[in-house]
Every structure is written in structure tokens, then in C-alpha cells.
N, C-alpha and C positions, 0 to 999 in steps of 0.2 A: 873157405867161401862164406861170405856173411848169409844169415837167416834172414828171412822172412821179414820185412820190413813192414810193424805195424802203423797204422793209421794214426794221427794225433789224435788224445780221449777217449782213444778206443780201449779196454783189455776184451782179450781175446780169454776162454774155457772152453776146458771139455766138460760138456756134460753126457752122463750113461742114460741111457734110456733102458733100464730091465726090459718094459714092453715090448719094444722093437730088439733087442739086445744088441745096440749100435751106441757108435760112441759119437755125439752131434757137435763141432766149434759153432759157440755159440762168443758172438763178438756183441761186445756193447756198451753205448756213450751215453752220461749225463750232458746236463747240460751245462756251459762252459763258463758257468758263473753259480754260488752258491746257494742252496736253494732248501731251506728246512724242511718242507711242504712234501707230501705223499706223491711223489710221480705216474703220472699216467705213462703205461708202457705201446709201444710202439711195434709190433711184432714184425718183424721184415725176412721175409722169404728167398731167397736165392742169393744168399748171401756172399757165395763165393765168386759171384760178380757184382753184386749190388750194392753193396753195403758202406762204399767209400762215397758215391753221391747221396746214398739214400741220410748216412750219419749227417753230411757235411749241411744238404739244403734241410737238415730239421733244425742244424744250428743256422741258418741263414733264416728261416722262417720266425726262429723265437728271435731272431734281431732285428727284422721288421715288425714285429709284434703280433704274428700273423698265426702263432700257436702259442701254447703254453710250453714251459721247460717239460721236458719229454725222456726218459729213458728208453731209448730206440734198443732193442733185440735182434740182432742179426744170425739166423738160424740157417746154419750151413754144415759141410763135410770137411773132415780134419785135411784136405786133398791140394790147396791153395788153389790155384787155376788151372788143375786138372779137368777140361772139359768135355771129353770125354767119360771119365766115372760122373762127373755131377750130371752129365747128360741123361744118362741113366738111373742113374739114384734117384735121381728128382722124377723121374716117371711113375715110381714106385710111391714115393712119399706122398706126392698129390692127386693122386687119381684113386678115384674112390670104386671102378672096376676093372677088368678088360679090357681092351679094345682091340679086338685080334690082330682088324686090318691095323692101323697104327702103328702094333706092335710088332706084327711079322716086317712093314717097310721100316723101323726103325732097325728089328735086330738084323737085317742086312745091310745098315749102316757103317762106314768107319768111324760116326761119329758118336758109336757105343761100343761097351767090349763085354764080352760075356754074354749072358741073356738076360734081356730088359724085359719086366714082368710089372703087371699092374694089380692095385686092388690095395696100396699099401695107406690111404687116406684112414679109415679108420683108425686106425695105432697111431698114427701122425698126430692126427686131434688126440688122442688122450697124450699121449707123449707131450702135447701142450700144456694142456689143462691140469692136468694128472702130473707130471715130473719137473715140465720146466717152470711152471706158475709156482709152486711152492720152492724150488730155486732161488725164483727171481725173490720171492717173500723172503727169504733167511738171508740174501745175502744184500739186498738192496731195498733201499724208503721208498716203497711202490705204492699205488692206489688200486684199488679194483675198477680204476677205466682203463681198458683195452682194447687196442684195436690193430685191425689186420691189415698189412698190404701184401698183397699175391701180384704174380703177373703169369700170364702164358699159361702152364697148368698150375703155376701158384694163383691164378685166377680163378680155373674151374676148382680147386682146393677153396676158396673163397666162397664161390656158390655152391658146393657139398656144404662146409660150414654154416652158410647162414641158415641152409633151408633143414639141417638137421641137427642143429649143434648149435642152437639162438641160444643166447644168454651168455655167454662166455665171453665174446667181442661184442661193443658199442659200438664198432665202428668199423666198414671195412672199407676199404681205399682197392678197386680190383679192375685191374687192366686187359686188356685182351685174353677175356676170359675162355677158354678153349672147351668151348660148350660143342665144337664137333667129336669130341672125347662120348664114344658109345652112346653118339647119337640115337635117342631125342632125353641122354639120360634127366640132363641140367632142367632141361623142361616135364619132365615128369616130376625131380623134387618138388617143384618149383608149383606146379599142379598138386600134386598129393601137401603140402601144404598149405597152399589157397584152402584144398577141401577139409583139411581137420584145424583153421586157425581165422579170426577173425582179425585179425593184429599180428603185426610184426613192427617190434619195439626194435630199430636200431638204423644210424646214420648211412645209409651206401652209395658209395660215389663207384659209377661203372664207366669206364672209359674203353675206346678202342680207338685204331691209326685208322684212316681212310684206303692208307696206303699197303695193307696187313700184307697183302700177297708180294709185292715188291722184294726180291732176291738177287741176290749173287748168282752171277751166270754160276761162278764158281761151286754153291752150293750142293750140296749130296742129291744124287737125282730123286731115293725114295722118299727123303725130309723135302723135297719139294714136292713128291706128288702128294703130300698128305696138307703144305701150306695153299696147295692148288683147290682142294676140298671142303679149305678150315671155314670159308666165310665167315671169319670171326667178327668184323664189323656189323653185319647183317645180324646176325645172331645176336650180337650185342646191343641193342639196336630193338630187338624184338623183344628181349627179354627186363629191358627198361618200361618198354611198353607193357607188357604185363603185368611187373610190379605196378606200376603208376596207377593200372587201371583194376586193379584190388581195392585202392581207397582204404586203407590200413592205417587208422588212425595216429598211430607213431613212428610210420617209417619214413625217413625224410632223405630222401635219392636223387641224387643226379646222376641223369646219361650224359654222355659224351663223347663225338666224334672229332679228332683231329685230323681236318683232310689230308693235311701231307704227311704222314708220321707214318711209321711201318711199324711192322710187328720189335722190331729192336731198337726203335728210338722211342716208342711209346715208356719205356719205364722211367724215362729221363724225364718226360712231362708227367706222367703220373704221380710222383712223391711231391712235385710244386702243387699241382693244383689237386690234387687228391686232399691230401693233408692240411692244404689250405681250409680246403671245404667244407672237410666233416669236424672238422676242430672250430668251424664258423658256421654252423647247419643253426643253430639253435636247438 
């Protein structure tokens, strides 16, 4: 039976993370023409479904002229489209606590195996910063601009990052960000540093679907009672608005609601108009 069929410009690595003592496929594309010049990196999250549109429209953007050449980072599990484990895994990776209720209707899901546990965000950022940045340094012509795209709890991983882990990304591109994750956490960061910062130095484009609740009849009954809860529009939505109205002299944001998009088409418009954005912010 033939393998795994990679992506054009892609190679695919493992990299160890001692921290988390996991082993993470980490896939990643330059850009499709030759380029001397120090690359800004691209960090892309959920990679073991993302990361064939997410590579393809960053080569589609540098050939409108709509970014610069970009080494895109796709940070995934060695699993290929096992969704089930990445279902799981990724709850861990991007959630910066708990969430009891979330997690007791998840672990009576079929659409996890084992027991789904939260609070794994921390290690994740240093497993960033810490293991794969100096990676990306040894093996690749990189620059120190970086920037994050999240989506779903790679989104609330997005706002953990900004609001405690500034300076590391210039830039982060975050889609239906899942700020009912141990609600009212997102909005506490987000408050607790209003109150110890006058400045937030960095490009955020926030996006969400109009249409977030929108599901499959078919879908798992307790992943829908918790999509039924998410108000992730709203939330998203609110949380623009209080960035905005900080007045933080270097943070340059867009919100964004796309009315007919759901919670699973939004990642397809976010790598267009995300990346357009903050690679075009000034």
C-alpha cells in the first residue's frame, strides 16, 4: 500500500518536544520561488487538517502580491487524519485550564478515546518559543517576525498567547476564538492586562462565522450541546470591542463577522483575509 501522500513544497519533521515529552509533525513550505532574504514565519495550528489550504493560499497571496514570501509552520500530530486522537490532543495543547463541563460532554463523546484533559497551553507556548523557534533557526533562513494563526481552541490558544506571552508573535490571524473555554477566563486575561499595561504592541485580526451554531443533524449530541452554549460570534464581537476601546497605542486589530460562515467554513476565509490583513496593517 503506498504512504502518505505529501503535499507539493511541503517536507514534513518530527520534532521532540523534552517539555511536553511528545513527538509533534511539524510540516513546512517556503516560498515557490527563490528568495535570499530572512523569512518571516507563519505558525499554523491544526495542522493535521489545515495545512494543505492554509500552505497553498500563502503561495496564492505572495502571487498576488498580497504578502511577502513566507515560511508557513504547520504544527500537528504524527496521526495523519486520525480525528479522533487530534480531537483530543488538541484540547490539551490549546487550552490554558479546565473546563469540567466541556470536558465531561467531550469525554462521553465517540468523537475522542481515552480521557481528554485540559490545562496543556502552557508547555505548548514554551514548546514554541523554547524548542521549535530554535529549530526553525538551525535548519531554516528565518527572521524574527512571527505570527500565529489558531482557529476554534487554536483561537482561544491565541488569546492565552497574546494576553500573556506578548512579544514572541507580531502578528496573530485567530478565528472563532472559543472564549466560552472556562468562562469568563479570555475576559479576565484580557482585563488583568488592561490593568498592569498601557500598550499592546502587536497586529490582531479576530474573526468569527455568523453562522457558528449551524451543525449536522448528524453530529455527536454532547459536541453539540456545548456548540449550543459556545456564542462564539458574540463573544468575539465583544472582545474586539474591548480591545478597541483600550486605545493602545500600537495595536492595530480587526474584528470580523462573516454572516453565513459556521464554525467549520470559517478557517477557509480566515487564512485569505487574515494574512492579507496583518501582513497589510501598517
Amino acid at each position: 500500500m503506498a504512504g502518505p501522500q505529501q503535499l507539493s513544497l511541503t517536507q514534513t519533521h518530527i520534532v521532540h518536544s523534552d517539555l511536553m515529552d511528545f513527538d509533534f509533525e511539524i510540516t513546512t513550505q517556503g516560498p515557490p520561488i527563490d528568495w535570499p532574504e530572512p523569512l518571516p514565519v507563519v505558525y499554523q495550528t491544526d495542522a493535521n487538517f489545515g495545512i494543505g489550504f492554509a500552505a497553498d493560499m500563502a503561495t496564492m497571496l505572495l502571487m498576488g502580491g498580497e504578502i511577502p514570501p513566507v515560511l508557513t509552520v504547520g504544527i500537528g500530530y504524527p496521526v495523519g487524519g486520525d480525528i479522533v486522537y487530534v480531537t483530543g490532543r488538541r484540547m490539551y495543547d490549546f487550552s490554558p485550564t479546565s473546563d469540567e463541563w466541556q470536558l465531561g460532554q467531550l469525554n462521553a463523546s465517540p468523537l475522542v478515546e481515552g480521557e481528554v484533559v485540559g490545562g496543556g497551553a502552557p508547555l505548548f507556548t514554551r514548546f514554541m518559543s523554547e524548542e521549535l523557534w530554535p529549530w526553525l533557526q538551525e535548519n531554516f533562513n528565518v527572521s524574527d517576525d512571527r505570527t500565529y494563526v489558531g482557529d476554534s481552541m487554536g483561537g482561544l490558544f491565541g488569546c492565552y498567547t497574546l494576553f500573556n506571552h506578548g512579544g514572541f508573535f507580531n502578528r496573530y490571524v485567530i478565528g472563532s476564538p472559543w472564549i466560552c473555554w472556562d468562562h469568563p477566563l479570555v475576559y479576565d486575561y484580557e482585563a488583568a492586562y488592561a490593568g498592569a499595561n498601557d500598550d499592546l504592541d502587536a497586529v490582531v485580526y479576530l474573526a468569527a462565522g455568523g453562522a457558528e451554531d449551524v451543525l449536522s443533524p448528524a453530529f455527536d449530541p454532547g459536541a453539540t450541546a456545548i456548540f449550543e452554549q459556545a456564542r462564539t460570534a458574540e463573544h468575539t464581537e465583544r472582545l474586539g470591542e474591548l480591545l478597541a476601546g483600550r486605545d493602545y497605542p500600537n495595536l492595530r486589530l480587526k474584528t470580523m463577522i462573516w454572516p453565513e460562515e459556521t464554525h467549520f467554513t470559517v478557517p477557509y476565509a480566515l487564512i485569505a483575509h487574515g494574512l492579507r490583513w496583518v501582513f497589510n496593517a501598517g
